[in-house]
C-alpha distance (Angstrom), angle and dihedral (degrees) to the residues before:
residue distance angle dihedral
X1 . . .
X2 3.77 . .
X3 4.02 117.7 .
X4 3.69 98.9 -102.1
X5 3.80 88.5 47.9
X6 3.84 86.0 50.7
X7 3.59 94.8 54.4
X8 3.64 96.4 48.4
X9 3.97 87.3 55.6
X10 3.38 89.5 51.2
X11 3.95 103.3 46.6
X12 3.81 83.7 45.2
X13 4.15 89.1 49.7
X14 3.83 82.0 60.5
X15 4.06 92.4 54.8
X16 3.02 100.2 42.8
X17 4.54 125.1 106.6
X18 4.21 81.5 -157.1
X19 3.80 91.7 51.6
X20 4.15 89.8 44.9
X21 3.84 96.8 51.0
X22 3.54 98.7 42.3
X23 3.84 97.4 46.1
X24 4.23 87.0 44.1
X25 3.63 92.6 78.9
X26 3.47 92.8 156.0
X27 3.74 89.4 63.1
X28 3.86 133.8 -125.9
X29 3.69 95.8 -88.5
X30 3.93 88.9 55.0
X31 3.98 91.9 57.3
X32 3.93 92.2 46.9
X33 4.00 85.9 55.7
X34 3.67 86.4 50.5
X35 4.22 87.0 62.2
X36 3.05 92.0 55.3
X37 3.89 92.8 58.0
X38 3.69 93.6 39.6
X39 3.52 88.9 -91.3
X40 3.74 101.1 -65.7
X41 3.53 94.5 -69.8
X42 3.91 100.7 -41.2
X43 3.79 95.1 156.4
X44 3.65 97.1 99.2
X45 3.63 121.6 175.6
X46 4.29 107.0 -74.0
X47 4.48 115.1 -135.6
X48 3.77 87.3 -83.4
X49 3.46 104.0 46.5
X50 3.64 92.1 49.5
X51 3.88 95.3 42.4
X52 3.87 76.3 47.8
X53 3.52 99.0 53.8
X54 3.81 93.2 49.3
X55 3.86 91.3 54.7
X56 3.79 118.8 30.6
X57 4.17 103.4 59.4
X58 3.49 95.2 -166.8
X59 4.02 112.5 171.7
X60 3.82 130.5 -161.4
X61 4.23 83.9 -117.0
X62 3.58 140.4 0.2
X63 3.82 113.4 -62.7
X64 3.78 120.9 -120.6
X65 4.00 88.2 -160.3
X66 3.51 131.0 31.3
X67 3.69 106.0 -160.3
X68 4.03 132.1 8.8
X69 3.81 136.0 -139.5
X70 3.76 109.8 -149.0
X71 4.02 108.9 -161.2
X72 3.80 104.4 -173.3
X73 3.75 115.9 -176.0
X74 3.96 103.8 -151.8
X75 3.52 110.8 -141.2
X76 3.80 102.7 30.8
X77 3.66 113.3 -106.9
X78 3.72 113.3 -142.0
X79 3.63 118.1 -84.2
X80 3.90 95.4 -157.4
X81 4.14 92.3 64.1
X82 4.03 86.0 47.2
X83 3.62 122.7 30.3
X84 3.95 116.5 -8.9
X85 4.09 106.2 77.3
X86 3.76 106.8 -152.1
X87 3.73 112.2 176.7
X88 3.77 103.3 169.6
X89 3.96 84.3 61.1
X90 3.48 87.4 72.6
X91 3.53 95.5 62.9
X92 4.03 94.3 51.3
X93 4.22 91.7 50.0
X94 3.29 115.5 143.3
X95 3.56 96.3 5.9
X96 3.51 131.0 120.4
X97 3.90 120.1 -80.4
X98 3.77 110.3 -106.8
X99 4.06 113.0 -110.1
X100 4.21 82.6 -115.0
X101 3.49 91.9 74.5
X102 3.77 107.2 54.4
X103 4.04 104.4 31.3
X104 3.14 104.1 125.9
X105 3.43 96.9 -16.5
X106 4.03 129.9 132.8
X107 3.65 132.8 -134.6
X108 3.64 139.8 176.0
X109 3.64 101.1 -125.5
X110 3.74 113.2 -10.8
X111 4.34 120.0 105.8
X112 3.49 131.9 175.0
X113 3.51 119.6 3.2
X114 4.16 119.4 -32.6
X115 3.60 130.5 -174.5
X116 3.68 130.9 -95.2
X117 4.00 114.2 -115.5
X118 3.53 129.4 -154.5
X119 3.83 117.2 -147.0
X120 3.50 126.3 -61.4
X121 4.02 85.1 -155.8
X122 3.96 126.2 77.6
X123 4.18 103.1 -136.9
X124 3.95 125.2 -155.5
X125 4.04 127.9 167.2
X126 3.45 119.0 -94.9
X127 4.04 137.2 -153.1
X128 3.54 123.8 -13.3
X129 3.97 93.0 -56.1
X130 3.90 88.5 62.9
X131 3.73 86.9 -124.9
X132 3.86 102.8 -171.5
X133 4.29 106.0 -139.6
X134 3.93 121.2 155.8
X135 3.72 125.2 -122.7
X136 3.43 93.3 -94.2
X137 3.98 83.5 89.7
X138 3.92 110.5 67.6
X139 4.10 87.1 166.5
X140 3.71 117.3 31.7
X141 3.91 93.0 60.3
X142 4.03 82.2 78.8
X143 3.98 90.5 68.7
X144 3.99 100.1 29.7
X145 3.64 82.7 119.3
X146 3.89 96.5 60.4
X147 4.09 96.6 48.1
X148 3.76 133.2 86.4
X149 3.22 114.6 -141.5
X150 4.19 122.0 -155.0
X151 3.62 101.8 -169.8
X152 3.99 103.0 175.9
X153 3.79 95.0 53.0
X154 3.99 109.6 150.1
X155 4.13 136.6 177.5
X156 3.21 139.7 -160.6
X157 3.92 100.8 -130.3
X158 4.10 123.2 74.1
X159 3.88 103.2 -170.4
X160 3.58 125.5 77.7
X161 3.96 102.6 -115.3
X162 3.62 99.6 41.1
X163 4.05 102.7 44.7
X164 3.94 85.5 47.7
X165 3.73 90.8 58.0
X166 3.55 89.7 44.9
X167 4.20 92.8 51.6
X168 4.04 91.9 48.0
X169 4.13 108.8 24.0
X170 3.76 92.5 25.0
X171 3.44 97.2 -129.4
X172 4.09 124.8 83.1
X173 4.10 86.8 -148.9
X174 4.31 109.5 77.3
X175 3.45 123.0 -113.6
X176 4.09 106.3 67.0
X177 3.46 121.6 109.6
X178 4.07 127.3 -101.9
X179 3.30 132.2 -92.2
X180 4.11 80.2 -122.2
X181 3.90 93.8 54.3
X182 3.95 95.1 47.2
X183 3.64 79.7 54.1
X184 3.48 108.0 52.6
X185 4.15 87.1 25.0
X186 4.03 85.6 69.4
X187 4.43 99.9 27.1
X188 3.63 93.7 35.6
X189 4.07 100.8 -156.4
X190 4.06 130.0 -71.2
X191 4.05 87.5 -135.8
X192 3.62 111.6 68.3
X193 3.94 82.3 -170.2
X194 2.89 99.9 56.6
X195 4.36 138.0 48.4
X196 3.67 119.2 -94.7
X197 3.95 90.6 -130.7
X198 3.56 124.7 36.9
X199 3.97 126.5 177.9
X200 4.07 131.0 -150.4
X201 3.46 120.2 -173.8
X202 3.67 133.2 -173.2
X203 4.05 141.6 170.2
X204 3.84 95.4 79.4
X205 3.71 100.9 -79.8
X206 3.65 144.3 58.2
X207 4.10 118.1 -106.1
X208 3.92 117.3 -82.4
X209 4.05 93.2 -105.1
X210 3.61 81.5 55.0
X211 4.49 117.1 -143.3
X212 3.47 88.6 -38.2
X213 3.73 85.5 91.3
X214 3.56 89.4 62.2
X215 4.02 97.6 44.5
X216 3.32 132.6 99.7
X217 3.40 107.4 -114.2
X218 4.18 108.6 -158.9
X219 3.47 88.7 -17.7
X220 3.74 111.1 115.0
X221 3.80 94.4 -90.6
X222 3.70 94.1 -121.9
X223 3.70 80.0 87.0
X224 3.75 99.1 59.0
X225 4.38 121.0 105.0
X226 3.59 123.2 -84.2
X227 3.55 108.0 -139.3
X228 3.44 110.7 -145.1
X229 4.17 134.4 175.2
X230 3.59 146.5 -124.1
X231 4.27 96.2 -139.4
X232 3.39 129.7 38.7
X233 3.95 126.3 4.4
X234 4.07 98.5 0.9
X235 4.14 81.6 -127.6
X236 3.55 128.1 13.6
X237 3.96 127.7 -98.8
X238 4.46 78.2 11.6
X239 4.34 86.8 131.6
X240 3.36 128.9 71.8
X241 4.13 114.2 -94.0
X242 3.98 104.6 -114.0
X243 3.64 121.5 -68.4
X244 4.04 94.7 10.2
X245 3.72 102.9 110.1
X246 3.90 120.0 -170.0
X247 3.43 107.8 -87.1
X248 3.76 87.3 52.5
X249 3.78 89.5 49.3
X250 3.99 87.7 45.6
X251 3.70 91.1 52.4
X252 3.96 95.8 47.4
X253 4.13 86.1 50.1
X254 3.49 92.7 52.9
X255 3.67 95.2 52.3
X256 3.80 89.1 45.1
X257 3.87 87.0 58.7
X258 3.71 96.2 41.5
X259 4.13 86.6 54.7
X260 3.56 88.5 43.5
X261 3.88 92.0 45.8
X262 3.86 88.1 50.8
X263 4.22 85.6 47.7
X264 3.82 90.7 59.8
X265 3.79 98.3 39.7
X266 4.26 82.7 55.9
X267 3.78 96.2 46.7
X268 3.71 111.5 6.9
X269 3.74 92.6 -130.6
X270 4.10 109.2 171.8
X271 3.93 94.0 -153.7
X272 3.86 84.2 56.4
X273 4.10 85.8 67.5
X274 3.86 87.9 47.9
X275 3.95 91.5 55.3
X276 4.04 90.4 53.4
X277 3.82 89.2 43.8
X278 3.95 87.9 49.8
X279 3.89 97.1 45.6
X280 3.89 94.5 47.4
X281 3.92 92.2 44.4
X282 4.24 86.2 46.0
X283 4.42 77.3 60.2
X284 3.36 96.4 49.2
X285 4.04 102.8 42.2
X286 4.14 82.4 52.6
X287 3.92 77.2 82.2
X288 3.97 109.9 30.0
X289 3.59 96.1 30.4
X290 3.73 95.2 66.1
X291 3.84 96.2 37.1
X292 3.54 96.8 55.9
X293 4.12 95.8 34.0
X294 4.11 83.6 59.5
X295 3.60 105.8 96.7
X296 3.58 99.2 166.3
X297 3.75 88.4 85.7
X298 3.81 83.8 67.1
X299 4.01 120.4 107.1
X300 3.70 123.5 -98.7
X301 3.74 93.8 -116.3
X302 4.11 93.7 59.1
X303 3.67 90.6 40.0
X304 4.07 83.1 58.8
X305 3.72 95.9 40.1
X306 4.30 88.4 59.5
X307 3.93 93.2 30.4
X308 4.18 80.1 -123.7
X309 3.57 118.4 177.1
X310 4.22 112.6 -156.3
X311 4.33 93.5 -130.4
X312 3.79 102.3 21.7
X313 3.65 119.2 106.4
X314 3.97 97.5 -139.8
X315 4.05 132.9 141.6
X316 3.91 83.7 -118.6
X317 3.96 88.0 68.1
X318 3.73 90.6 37.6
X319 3.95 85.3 66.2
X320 3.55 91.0 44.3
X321 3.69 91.6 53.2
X322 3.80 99.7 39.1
X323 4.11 87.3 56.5
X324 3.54 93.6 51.8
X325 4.02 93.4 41.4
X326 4.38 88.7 55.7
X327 4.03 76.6 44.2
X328 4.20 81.4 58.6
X329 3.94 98.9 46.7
X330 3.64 95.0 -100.0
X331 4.21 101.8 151.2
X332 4.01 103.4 -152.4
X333 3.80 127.5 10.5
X334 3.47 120.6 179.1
X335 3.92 129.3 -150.2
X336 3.72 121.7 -152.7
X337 3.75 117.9 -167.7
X338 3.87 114.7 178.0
X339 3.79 126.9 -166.6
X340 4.04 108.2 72.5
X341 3.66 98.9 106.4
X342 4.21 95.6 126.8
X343 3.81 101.9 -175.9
X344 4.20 88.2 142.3
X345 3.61 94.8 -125.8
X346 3.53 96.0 117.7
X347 4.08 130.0 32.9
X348 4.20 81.0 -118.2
X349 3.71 91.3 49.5
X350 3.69 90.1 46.3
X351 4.49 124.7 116.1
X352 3.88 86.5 -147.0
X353 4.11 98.7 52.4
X354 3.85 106.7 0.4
X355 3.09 104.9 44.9
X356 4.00 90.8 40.9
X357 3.49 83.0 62.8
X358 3.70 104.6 49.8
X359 3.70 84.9 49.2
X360 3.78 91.9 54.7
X361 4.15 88.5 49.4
X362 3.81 89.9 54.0
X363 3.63 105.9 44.8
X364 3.12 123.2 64.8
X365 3.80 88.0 55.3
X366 3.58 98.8 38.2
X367 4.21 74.7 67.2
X368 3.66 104.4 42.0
X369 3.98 85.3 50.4
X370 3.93 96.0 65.0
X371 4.06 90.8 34.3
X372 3.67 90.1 54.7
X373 3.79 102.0 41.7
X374 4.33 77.3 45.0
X375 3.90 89.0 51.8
X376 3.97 89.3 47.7
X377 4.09 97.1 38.6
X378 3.75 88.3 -122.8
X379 4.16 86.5 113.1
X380 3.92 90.6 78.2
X381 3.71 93.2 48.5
X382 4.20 103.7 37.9
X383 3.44 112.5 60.4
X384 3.97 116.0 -142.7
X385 3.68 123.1 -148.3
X386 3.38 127.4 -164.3
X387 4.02 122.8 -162.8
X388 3.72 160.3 132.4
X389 3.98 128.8 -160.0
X390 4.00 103.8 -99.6
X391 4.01 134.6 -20.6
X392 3.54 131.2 -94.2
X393 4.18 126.5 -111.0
X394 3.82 125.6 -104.0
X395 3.82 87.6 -128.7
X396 3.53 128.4 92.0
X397 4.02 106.0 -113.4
X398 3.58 114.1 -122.4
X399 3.95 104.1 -171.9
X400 3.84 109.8 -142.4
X401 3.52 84.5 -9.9
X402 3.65 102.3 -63.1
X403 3.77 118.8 123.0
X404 4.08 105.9 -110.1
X405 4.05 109.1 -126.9
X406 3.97 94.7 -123.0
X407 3.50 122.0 49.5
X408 4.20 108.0 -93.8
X409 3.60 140.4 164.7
X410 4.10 124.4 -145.6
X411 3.77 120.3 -137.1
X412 3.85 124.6 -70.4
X413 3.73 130.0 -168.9
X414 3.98 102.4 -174.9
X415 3.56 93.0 75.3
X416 4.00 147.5 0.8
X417 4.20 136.4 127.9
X418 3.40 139.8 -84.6
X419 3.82 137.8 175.7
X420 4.22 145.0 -157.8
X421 3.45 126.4 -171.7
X422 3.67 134.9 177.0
X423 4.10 126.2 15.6
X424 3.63 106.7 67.2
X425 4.15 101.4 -28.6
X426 3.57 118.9 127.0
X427 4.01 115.9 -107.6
X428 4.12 123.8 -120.6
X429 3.49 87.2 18.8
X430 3.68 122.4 164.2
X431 4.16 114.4 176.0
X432 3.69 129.0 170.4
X433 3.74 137.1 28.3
X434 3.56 142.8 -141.0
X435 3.41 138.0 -162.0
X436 4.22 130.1 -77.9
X437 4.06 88.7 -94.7
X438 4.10 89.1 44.2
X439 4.24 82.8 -117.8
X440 3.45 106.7 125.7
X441 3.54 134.2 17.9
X442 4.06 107.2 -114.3
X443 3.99 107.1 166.4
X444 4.75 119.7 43.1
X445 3.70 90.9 -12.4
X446 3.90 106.0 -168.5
X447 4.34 127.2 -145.8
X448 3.92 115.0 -150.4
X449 3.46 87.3 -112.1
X450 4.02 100.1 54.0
X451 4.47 80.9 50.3
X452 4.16 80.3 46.7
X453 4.06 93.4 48.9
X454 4.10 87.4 46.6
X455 3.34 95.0 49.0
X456 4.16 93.6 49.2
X457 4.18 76.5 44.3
X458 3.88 91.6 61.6
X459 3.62 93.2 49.3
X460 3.84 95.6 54.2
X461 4.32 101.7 -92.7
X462 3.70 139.3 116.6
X463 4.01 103.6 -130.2
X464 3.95 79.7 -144.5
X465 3.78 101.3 49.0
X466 3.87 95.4 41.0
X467 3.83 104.4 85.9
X468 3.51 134.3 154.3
X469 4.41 119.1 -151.5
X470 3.61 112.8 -116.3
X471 3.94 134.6 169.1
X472 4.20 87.2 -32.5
X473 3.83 99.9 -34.4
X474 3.80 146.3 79.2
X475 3.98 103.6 -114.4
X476 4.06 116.5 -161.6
X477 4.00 120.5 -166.1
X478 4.59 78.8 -115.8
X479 3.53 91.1 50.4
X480 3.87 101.1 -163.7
X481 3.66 96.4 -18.3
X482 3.59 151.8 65.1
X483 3.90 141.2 80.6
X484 3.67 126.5 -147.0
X485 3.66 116.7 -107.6
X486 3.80 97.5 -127.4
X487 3.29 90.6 177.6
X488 3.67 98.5 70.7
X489 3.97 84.8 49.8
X490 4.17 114.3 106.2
């Protein structure tokens, strides 16, 4: 079938009583229930509510911080070998767990009866907040006194995929939109070159819940992340296939748009408007994107303060890019490391060596992030959050029942530690408390969805009041939950 053919078929599709029945599949009767619900939430955003949306950034209030660094460790690394000092667990190591812990209680991998395990770390107080961190961090002790901690943070979710859609879409089920694309969705972004909310990954693979944890849901998907990365073309397909220079490429966008444009005039299709958004921003990041990707152009000294290296994909450049991509106007970008899964079935997958390691990967640049922001007085206005998707247990797992030959820890949702920084959070800040054995949270425990609501705080919305209309209802990324932590709040 040759194009012109192709289009006739498909104009004729559209005319067609055949075409209509077979592609309603839903039936008639189903769309006439829909009128009478006001069509299931058909009253999608028109061309200048959406050009609108990307542009105006109006909040409910003023916003303590005007862009956010998400650094999600995938895998959750253990917050009793980094930041929750437990000393009386010492003195039940190696011993059997008590009954209280596991009645009817779930875990991932644990059966029977394990042992309690004291830390692998060694803690001591740090800066003039007293901040208690192990010695598994050689860096971060130098900005203790610029983080808030939230030490009895808990979920509802105890596998990997599902409790890290729960932490950034606020939902375990797929389909919701990001914590990213309600960000941009309501600030739009300062760069009109560049995307409101860019993602860097590192570790080797993606996260569990895979990039729908960076989508956009039903959120015109203009909103989604743009995953972008540290070697090689910053994102794929981004140059210009051989022997198509730019005016050609200009020329083929523009009649992409025009078709599009002539698409949405015919059936007034709202993700149509997104799709000439996307194409004409795809033009203009050709430019920014690799300019401010390039960090070779960096000086020596900053290259040292991260431990970057200009060609290697590494978390260390990540930092290094996400600093100067908040620098650029971008609103949220999102850092994925993956690897901290500590189960102790593998010397890699170990607290005492693996883990060590990952640590070692992760802090130095973790550090030179806040410093530099500091140095530039970005800190007070770009919030940095710190976070993984649930806690580990102070027991010793013993998959199927069988002692694991490193020392591990399964996954635990009653209690683990998060941290902000930066745009509007207090500094030296230590909230939250669990119990002696670092179980269960007992003192300001905190949901996902209250650290979701304080985060939309910071950046000038009420969690409650910032809704989006979907299939008959307003949808918010806290759904029917969540407090903010005013506590954390300077």
């Amino acid at each position: 079938m040759t194009p012109e053919q192709e289009l006739r078929y498909r104009h004729t599709e559209f005319e067609t009583r055949r075409h209509f029945l077979k592609q309603c599949t839903t039936g008639l009767g189903m769309m006439a229930l829909g009128t009478l619900f006001g069509s299931c939430g058909s009253d999608k955003p028109t061309d200048e509510q959406v050009k609108a949306t990307l542009a105006d950034g109006k909040t409910h209030f003023r916003p303590r911080a005007k862009s956010v660094i998400f650094i999600h460790l995938c895998g959750s690394p253990s917050q009793l070998e980094l930041y929750d000092y437990k000393p009386e667990l010492e003195k039940l190591d190696g011993k059997p767990c008590p009954p209280s812990f596991l009645e009817g209680k779930k875990f991932a991998f644990i059966r029977g009866v394990p042992d309690m395990l004291a830390s692998v770390g060694k803690f001591n107080q740090h800066g003039q907040s007293g901040a208690w961190l192990s010695d598994y961090w050689q860096h971060l002790p130098q900005v203790a006194d610029e983080i808030s901690f939230m030490r009895a943070m808990y979920t509802d979710q105890f596998n990997h995929a599902p409790a890290q859609l729960l932490m950034h879409t606020g939902s375990a089920r797929l389909g919701r939109p990001s914590l990213g694309s309600w960000a941009t969705y309501g600030l739009g972004s300062e760069n009109a070159n560049l995307p409101g909310f860019m993602v860097l990954t590192s570790g080797g693979n993606t996260p569990d819940a895979g990039k729908s944890i960076w989508g956009s849901g039903f959120l015109p998907s203009v909103f989604q992340g743009v995953q972008c990365r540290s070697e090689g073309d910053p994102v794929l397909f981004l140059s210009d296939p051989k022997g198509v220079d730019r005016s050609l490429r200009q020329k083929a966008i523009n009649a992409l748009s025009e078709v599009n444009r002539q698409q949405y005039e015919e059936f007034r299709d709202p993700e149509t408007l997104a799709r000439i958004a996307q194409y004409e921003m795809a033009f203009k990041m050709q430019i920014s994107v690799p300019e401010v990707m390039d960090i070779s152009k960096e000086p020596a000294y900053i290259h040292d303060l991260y431990g970057a290296q200009v060609g290697k994909a590494s978390f260390a450049n990540n930092c290094l890019l996400a600093r100067k991509l908040v620098e650029q106007g971008v609103r949220f970008v999102q850092l994925y490391d993956w690897g901290w899964d500590t189960h102790g079935d593998s010397k890699g997958n170990s607290l005492e060596h693996g883990l060590r390691d990952k640590v070692g990967q992760i802090d130095r640049p973790i550090t030179a992030l806040l410093m530099d922001l500091k140095q530039r007085g970005l800190l007070d206005e770009t919030l940095i959050v710190w976070g993984t998707e649930f806690g580990r247990t102070p027991m010793r797992e013993n998959r199927q029942g069988q002692k694991m030959p490193f020392k591990g820890r399964d996954h635990h949702t009653d209690a683990f530690t998060c941290w902000m920084a930066g745009g509007g959070v207090r500094r030296g800040f230590s909230m939250g408390e669990s119990d002696e054995f670092g179980y269960f949270g007992l003192k300001d425990r905190t949901h996902i969805h209250d650290l979701q609501a304080t985060i939309l705080h910071l950046l000038g919305y009420d969690h409650e009041q910032f809704t989006y209309e979907f299939q008959g209802r307003n949808f918010r990324l806290t759904d029917v939950a969540g407090k903010v932590v005013k506590n954390v709040i300077a």
